[in-house]
Structure formats: C-alpha cells, structure tokens
C-alpha positions as YAML, in Angstrom:
chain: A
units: angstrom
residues:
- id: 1
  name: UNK
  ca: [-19.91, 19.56, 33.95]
- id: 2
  name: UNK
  ca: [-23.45, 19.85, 33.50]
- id: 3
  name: UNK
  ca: [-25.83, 17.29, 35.32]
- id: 4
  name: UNK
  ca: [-27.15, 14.79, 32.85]
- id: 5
  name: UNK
  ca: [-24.75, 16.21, 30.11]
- id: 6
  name: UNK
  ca: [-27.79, 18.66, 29.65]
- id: 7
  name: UNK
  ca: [-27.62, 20.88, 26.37]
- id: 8
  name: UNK
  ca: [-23.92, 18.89, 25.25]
- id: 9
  name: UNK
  ca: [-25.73, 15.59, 25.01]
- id: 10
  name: UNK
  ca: [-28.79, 17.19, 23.08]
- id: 11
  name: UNK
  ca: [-26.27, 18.45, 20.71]
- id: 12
  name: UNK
  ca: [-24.40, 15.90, 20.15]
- id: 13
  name: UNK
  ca: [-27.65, 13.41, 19.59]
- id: 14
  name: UNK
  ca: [-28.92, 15.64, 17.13]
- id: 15
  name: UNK
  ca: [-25.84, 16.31, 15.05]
- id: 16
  name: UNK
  ca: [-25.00, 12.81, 14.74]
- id: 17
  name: UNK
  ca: [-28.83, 11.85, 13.55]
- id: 18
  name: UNK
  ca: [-28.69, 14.46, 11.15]
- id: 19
  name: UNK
  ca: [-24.99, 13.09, 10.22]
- id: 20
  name: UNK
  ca: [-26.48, 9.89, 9.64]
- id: 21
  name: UNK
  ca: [-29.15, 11.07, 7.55]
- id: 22
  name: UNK
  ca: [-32.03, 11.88, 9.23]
- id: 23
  name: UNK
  ca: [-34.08, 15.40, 8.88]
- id: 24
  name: UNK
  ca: [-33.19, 17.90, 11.02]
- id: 25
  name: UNK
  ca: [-37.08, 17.95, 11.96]
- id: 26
  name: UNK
  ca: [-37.13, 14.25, 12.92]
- id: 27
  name: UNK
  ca: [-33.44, 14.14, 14.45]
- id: 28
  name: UNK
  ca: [-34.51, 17.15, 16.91]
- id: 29
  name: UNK
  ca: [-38.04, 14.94, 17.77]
- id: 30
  name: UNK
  ca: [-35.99, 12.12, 18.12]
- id: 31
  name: UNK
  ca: [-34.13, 13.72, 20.99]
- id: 32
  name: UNK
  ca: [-36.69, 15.42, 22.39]
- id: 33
  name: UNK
  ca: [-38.79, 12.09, 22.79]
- id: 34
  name: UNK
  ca: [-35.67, 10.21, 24.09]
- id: 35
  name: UNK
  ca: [-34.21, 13.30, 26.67]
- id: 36
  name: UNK
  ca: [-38.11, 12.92, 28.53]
- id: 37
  name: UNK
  ca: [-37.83, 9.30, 28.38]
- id: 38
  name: UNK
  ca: [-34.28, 8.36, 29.65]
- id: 39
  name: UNK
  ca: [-33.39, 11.73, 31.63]
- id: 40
  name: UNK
  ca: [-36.35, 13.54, 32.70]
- id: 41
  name: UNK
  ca: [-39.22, 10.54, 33.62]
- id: 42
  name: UNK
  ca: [-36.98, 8.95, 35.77]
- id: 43
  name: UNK
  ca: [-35.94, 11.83, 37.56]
- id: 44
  name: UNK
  ca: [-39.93, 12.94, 37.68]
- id: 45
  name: UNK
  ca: [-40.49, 9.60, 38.95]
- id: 46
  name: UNK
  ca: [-37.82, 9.92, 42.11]
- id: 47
  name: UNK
  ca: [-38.91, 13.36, 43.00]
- id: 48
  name: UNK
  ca: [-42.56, 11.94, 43.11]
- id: 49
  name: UNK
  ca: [-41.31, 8.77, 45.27]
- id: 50
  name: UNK
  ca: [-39.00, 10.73, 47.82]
- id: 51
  name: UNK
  ca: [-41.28, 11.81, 50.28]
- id: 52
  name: UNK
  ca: [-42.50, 8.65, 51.23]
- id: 53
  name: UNK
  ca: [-38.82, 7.06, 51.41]
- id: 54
  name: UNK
  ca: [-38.38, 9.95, 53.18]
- id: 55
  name: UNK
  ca: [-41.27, 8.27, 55.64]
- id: 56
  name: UNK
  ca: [-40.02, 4.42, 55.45]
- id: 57
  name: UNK
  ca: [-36.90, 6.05, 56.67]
- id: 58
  name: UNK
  ca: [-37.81, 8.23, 59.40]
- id: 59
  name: UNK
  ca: [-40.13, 4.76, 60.49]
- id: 60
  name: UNK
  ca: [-36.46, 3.03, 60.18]
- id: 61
  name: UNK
  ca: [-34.90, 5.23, 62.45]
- id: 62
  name: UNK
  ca: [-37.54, 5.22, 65.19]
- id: 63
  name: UNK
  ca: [-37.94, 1.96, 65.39]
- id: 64
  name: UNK
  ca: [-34.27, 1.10, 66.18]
...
C-alpha cells in the first residue's frame, strides 16, 4: 500500500488515456498536471498550514 496510490495510480491514469486514445505525450502531461493538482497541492498546502494549527492548538490547550 503506497500512500496516495503513488506510482500504481500514475500508471493506471496513463494506460487508460492512452487506451482511450490519447498520445502517450499528452496522456503522461495529463497526469502529471492532475497528480500536482489533486495529490501534491493539497498536501503542500497542509504542510504550509500546520504550524500555525499547531499554535491555535497549543493556545487551546492553555487556555483551558
């Protein structure tokens, strides 16, 4: 079990473009472009956030 079904899902995504008729070329973009968008930003996103919910909790636990 891989987290994010990372390398599998790429696989899988590009296979069944290219199954469907789409370049190789553009089927590999395609997956590229969606992998950063769906899987990767988000995560960026959280790792970017957590230290200051790290700091509304601490301020959570003090005050009660």
């Amino acid at each position: 079990m891989l987290p994010g079904g990372l390398g599998g899902t790429e696989v899988a995504m590009v296979g069944l473009l290219v199954a469907a008729g789409a370049p190789l070329d553009a089927a590999v973009s395609a997956t590229v472009a969606t992998r950063i968008t769906f899987l990767w930003l988000p995560v960026c996103l959280g790792f970017a956030m957590l230290p200051a919910a790290m700091r509304a909790i601490r301020k959570l636990a003090v005050a009660s």
